[in-house]
C-alpha positions as CSV (number, residue, x, y, z in Angstrom):
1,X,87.6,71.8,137.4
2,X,89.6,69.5,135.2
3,X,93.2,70.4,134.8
4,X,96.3,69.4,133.0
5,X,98.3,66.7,134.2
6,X,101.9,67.0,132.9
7,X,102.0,63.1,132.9
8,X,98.9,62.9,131.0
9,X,99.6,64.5,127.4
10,X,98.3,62.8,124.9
11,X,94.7,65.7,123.4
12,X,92.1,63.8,121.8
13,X,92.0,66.1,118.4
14,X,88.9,66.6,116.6
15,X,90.3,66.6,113.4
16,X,90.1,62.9,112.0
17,X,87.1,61.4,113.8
18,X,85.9,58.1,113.0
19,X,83.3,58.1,110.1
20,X,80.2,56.0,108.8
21,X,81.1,56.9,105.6
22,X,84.7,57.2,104.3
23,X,84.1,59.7,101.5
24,X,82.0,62.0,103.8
25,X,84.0,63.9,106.5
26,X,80.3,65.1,107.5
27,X,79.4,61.5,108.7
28,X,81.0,60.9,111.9
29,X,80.1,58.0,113.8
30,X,78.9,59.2,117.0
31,X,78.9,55.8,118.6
32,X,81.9,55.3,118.4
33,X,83.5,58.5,118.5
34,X,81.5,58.5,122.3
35,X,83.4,55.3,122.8
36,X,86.7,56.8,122.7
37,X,85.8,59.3,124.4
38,X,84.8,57.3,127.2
39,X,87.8,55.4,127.1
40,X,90.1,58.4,126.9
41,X,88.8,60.5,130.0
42,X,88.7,57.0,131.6
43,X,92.3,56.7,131.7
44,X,92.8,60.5,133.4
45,X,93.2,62.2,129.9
46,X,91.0,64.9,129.3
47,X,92.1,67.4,126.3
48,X,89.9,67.5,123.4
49,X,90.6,69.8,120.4
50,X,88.2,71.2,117.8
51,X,88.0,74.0,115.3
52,X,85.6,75.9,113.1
53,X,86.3,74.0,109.9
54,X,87.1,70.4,110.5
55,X,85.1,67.6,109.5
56,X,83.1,70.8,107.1
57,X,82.2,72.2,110.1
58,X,80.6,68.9,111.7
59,X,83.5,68.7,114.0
60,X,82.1,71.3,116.8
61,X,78.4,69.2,116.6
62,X,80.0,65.8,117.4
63,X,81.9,67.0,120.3
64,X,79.1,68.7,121.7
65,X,77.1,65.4,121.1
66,X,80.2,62.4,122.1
67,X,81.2,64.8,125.2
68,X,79.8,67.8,126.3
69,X,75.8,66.5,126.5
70,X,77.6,63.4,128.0
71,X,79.8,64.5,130.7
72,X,80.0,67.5,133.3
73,X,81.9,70.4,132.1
74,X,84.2,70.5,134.8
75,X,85.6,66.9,133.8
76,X,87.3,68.1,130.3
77,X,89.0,70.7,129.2
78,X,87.7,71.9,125.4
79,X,90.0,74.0,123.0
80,X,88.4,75.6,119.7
81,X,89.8,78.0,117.4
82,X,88.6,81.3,115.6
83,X,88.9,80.4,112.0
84,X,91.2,83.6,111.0
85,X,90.8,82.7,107.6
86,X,87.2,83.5,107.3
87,X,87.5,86.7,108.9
88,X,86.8,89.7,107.1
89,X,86.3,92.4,109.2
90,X,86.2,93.1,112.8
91,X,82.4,92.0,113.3
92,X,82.8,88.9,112.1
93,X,84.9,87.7,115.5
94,X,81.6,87.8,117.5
95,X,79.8,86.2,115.2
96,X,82.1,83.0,114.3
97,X,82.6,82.8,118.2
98,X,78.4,83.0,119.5
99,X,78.5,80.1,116.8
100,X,80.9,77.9,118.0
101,X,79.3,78.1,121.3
102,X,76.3,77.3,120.3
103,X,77.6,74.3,118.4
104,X,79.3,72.7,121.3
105,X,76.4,74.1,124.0
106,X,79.2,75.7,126.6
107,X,79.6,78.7,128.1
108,X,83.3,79.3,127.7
109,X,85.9,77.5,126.3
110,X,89.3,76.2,128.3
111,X,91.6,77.1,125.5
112,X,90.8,79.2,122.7
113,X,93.1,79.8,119.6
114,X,93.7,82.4,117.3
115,X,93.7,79.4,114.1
116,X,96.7,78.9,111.7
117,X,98.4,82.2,112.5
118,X,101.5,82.8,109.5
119,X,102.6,86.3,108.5
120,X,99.9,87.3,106.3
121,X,97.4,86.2,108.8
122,X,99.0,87.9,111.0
123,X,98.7,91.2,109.9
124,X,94.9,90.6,109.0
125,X,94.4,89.9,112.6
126,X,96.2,93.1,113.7
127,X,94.7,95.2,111.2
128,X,91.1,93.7,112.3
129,X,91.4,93.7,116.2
130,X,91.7,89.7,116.7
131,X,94.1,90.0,119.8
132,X,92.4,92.6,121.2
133,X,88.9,90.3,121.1
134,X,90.7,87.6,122.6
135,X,91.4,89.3,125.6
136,X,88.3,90.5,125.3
137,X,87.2,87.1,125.9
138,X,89.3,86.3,128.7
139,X,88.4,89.5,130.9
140,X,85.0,88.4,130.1
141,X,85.4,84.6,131.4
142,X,84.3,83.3,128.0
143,X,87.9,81.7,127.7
144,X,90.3,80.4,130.0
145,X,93.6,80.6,128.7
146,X,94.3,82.2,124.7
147,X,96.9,81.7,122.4
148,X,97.2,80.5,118.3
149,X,97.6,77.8,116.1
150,X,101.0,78.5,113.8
151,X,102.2,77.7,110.1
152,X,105.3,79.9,109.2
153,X,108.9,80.5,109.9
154,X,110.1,81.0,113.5
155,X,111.1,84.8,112.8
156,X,107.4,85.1,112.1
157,X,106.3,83.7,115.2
158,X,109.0,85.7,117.2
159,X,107.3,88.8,115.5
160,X,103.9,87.7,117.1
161,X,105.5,86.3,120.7
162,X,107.4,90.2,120.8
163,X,104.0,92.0,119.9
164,X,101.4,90.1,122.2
165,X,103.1,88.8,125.2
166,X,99.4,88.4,126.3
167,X,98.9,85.2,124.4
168,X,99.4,82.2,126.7
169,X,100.5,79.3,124.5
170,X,101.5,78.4,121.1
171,X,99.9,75.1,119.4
172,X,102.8,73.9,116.6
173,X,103.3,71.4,113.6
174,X,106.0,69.6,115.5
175,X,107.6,65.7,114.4
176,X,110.5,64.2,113.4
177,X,110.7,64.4,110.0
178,X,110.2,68.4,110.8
179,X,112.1,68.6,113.3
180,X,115.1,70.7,110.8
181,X,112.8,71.5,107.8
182,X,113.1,74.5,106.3
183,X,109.4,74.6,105.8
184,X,108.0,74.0,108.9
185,X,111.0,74.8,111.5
186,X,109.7,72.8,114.2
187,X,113.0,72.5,115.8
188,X,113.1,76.5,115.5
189,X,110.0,77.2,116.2
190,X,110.0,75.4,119.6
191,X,113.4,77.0,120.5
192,X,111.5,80.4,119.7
193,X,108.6,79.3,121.6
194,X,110.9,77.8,124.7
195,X,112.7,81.7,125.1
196,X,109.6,83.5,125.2
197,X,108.4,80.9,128.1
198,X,105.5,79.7,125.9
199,X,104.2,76.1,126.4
200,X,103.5,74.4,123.1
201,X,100.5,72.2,122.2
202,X,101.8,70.1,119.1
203,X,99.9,69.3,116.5
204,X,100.5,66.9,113.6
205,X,103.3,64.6,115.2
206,X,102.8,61.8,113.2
207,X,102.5,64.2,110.0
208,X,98.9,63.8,109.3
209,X,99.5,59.9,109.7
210,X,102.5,59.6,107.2
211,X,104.7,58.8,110.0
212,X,102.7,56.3,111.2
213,X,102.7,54.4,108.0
214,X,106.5,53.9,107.2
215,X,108.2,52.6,104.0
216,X,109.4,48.9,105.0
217,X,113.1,49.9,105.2
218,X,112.3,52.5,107.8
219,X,110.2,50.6,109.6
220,X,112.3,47.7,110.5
221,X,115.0,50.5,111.8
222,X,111.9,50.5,114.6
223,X,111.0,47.2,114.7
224,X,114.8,45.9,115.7
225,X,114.5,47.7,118.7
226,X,111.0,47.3,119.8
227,X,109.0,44.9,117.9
228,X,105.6,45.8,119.4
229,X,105.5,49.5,119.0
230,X,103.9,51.3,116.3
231,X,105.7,53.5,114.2
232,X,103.1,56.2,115.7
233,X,104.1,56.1,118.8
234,X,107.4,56.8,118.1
235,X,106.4,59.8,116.1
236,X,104.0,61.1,119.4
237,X,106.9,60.3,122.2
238,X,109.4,62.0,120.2
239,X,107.0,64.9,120.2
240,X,105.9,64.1,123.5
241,X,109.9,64.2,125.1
242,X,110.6,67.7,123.7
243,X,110.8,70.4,126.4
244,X,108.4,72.7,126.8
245,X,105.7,70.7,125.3
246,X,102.8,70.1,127.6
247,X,100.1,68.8,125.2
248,X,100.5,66.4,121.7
249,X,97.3,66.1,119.8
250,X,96.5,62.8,118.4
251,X,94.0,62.9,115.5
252,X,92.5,59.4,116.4
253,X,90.1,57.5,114.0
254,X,89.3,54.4,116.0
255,X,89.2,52.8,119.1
256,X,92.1,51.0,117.9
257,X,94.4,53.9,117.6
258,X,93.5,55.3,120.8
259,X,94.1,52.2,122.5
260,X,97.7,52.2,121.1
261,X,98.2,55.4,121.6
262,X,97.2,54.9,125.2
263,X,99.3,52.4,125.9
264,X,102.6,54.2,125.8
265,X,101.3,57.6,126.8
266,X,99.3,56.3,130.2
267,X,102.7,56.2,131.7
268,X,104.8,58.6,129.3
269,X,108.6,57.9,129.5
270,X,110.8,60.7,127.4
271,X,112.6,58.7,124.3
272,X,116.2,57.9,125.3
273,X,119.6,58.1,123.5
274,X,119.6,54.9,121.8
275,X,115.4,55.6,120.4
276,X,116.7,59.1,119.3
277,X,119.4,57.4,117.4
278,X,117.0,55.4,115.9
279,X,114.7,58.1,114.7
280,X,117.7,60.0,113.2
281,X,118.8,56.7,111.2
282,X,114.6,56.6,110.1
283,X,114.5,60.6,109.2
284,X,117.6,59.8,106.5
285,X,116.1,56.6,105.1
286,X,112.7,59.1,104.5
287,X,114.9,61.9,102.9
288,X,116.6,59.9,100.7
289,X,113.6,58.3,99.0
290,X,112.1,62.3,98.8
291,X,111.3,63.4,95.2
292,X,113.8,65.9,94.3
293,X,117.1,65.8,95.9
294,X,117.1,69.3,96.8
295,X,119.7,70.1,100.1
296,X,118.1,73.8,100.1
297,X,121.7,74.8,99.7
298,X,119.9,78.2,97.9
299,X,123.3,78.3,95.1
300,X,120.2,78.4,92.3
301,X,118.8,81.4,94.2
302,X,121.5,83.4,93.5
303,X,121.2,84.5,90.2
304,X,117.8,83.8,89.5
305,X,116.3,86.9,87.9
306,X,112.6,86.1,88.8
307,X,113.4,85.7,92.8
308,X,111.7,82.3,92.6
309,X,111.7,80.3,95.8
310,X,113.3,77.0,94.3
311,X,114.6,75.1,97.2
312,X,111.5,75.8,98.8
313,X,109.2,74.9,96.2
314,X,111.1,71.6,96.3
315,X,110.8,71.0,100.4
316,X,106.7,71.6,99.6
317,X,106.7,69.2,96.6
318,X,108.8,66.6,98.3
319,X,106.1,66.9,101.9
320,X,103.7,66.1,99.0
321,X,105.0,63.6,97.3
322,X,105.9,61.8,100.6
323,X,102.7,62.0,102.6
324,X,100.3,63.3,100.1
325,X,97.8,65.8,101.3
326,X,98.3,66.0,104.7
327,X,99.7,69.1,106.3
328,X,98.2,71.6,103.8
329,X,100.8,71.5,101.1
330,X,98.8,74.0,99.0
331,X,99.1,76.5,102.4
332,X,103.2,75.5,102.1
333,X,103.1,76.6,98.7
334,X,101.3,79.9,98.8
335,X,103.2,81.1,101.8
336,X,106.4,79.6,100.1
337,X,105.8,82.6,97.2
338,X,104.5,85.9,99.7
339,X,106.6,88.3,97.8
340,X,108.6,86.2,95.5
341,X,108.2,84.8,91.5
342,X,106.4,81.6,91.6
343,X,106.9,78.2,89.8
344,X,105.3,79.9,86.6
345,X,107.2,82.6,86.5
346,X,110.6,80.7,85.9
347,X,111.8,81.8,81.5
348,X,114.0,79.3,81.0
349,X,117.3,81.1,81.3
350,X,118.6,78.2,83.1
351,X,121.2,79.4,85.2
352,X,120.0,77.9,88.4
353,X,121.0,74.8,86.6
354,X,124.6,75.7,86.3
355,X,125.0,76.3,90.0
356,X,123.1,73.6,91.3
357,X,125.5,70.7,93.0
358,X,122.9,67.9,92.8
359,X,122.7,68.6,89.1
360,X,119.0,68.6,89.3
361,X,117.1,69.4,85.8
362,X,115.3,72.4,88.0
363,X,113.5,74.0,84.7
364,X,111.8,70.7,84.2
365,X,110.6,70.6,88.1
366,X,109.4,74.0,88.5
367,X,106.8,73.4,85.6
368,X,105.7,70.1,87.4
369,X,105.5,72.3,90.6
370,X,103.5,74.8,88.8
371,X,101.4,72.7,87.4
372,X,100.2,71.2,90.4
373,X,100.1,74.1,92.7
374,X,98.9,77.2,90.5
375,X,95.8,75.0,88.7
């Protein structure tokens, strides 16, 4: 039975799989993808990562065809995730999980996720029996070890952690640029993660790739210390060195970027002082190029009399601006305004403006902000 090897964490996600054709997630190139397969369990790795949804719900097919019809089931370990979002009732948890066996031909899976847990998600899943089903599964041998994918605030995911001390693991959205954001909270959410003795699975540590494509100026801050390494593999070992990780998911889309990748993670060393000083010195060169200088300072908050989330409607436009479409910036927005005015409701009073210390025009923005996220 395959097991985790604490010097062996680099998961083969299922998320960005190499394609025959680049404007059709559905056309995954199975040759290749069982390529890097090969080469990936061929180096003692052996975490692959799938879910309901990805590739337009291809991704499940092409892991059952790359490694499970290709390899014994004890020499892998396979995560997959209920996709929450489509639930809509308590019967449906049956059905989306017979499925997803089916898809990848198994009998059980080694990890199993509750997917992109957040507070509104959260109670769905209460309210519907989710955490009761996945220990459902687990008494029943259909799933190794459960736990759930997270988007939200780290008060949120100490309100799940306090509720279901059952759940076994927490996979988050964890990289540098994140690491303080008021969005994403990696920093916070590990901490939270850390005291309720939670091992994390990270996802996204090179931000949907954004981190591994770095303006010029913030690249050379790499390249003067280490000419040959990427600027992903800074992004994965930063993830990678964090305590209390044990897994970071690498969506790879060619044999080249595994073979990078497994070149500093066969023999993982933790980043040291003088790399960490680095990566601080690239995280300011990437903030001050973001859209909006927003400091999320919250002074235009104060008196605004529609509640609107302003500083972080800016942190969600910025992500956007700076990496595009990775990371789900529409999810970052919605979940941005649970309970509060958003960008559309702003009249025009303009008092934010007045106590705003960056002087930004924030009328202005919140109607580009609108306009992009409420179409």
């Amino acid at each position: 039975m395959a097991e985790l090897n604490p010097q062996k964490r680099l998961g083969f996600g299922a998320m960005r799989l190499p394609l025959l054709n680049p404007d059709d997630p559905t056309s995954i190139d199975i040759d290749t993808y069982s390529k890097m397969i090969d080469r990936y369990l061929a180096q003692g790795f052996c975490y692959i990562d799938t879910a309901y949804p990805y590739h337009k719900e291809h991704s499940e097919e092409a892991v059952c065809e790359a490694l499970v019809k290709r390899y014994p089931r004890d020499a892998y370990l396979l995560a997959d995730k209920m996709p929450t979002f489509l639930v809509k009732g308590p019967e449906y948890y049956e059905r989306f999980f017979d499925t997803q066996l089916k898809r990848c031909q198994v009998d059980y899976f080694d990890y199993y996720l509750l997917h992109n847990m957040a507070r509104d998600r959260f109670e769905e899943t209460t309210r519907y029996g989710g955490f009761e089903f996945m220990k459902k599964l687990k008494a029943e041998g259909k799933v190794r070890h459960i736990g759930f994918s997270f988007h939200d605030r780290a008060d949120v995911l100490e309100e799940i952690l306090t509720a279901h001390p059952e759940m076994e693991f927490v996979q988050l959205q964890l990289n540098y640029i994140d690491w303080d954001s008021e969005i994403i909270q990696s920093r916070k959410c590990l901490e939270t993660a850390r005291r309720f003795g939670k091992p994390v699975i990270v996802m996204e540590p090179a931000k949907g790739g954004g981190l591994a494509n770095l303006p010029e100026k913030a690249a050379e801050i790499f390249r003067e210390y280490s000419p040959d390494a990427s600027p992903a593999s800074w992004a994965i070992r930063f993830a990678a060195s964090q305590e209390g990780v044990m897994m970071v998911l690498s969506g790879m889309s060619s044999l080249s970027q595994l073979e990078d990748n497994l070149s500093y993670m066969e023999d993982f060393h933790p980043l040291g002082k003088e790399e960490l000083e680095r990566i601080s010195r690239v995280t300011d060169v990437l903030r001050e190029i973001q859209a909006i200088p927003c400091t999320s300072c919250k002074y235009c908050v104060d008196e605004c009399p529609m509640d609107i989330n302003i500083p972080g409607y800016f942190s969600v436009y910025n992500l956007m601006k700076q990496y595009g479409q990775n990371n789900f910036p529409q999810m970052h927005y919605r979940r941005q305004a649970l309970g509060r005015g958003a960008a559309s409701d702003c009249i025009e009073c303009h008092s934010c403006e007045g106590h705003c210390p960056q002087h930004i025009k924030i009328t202005d923005q919140l109607k580009v902000i609108a306009d992009i996220f409420e179409k």
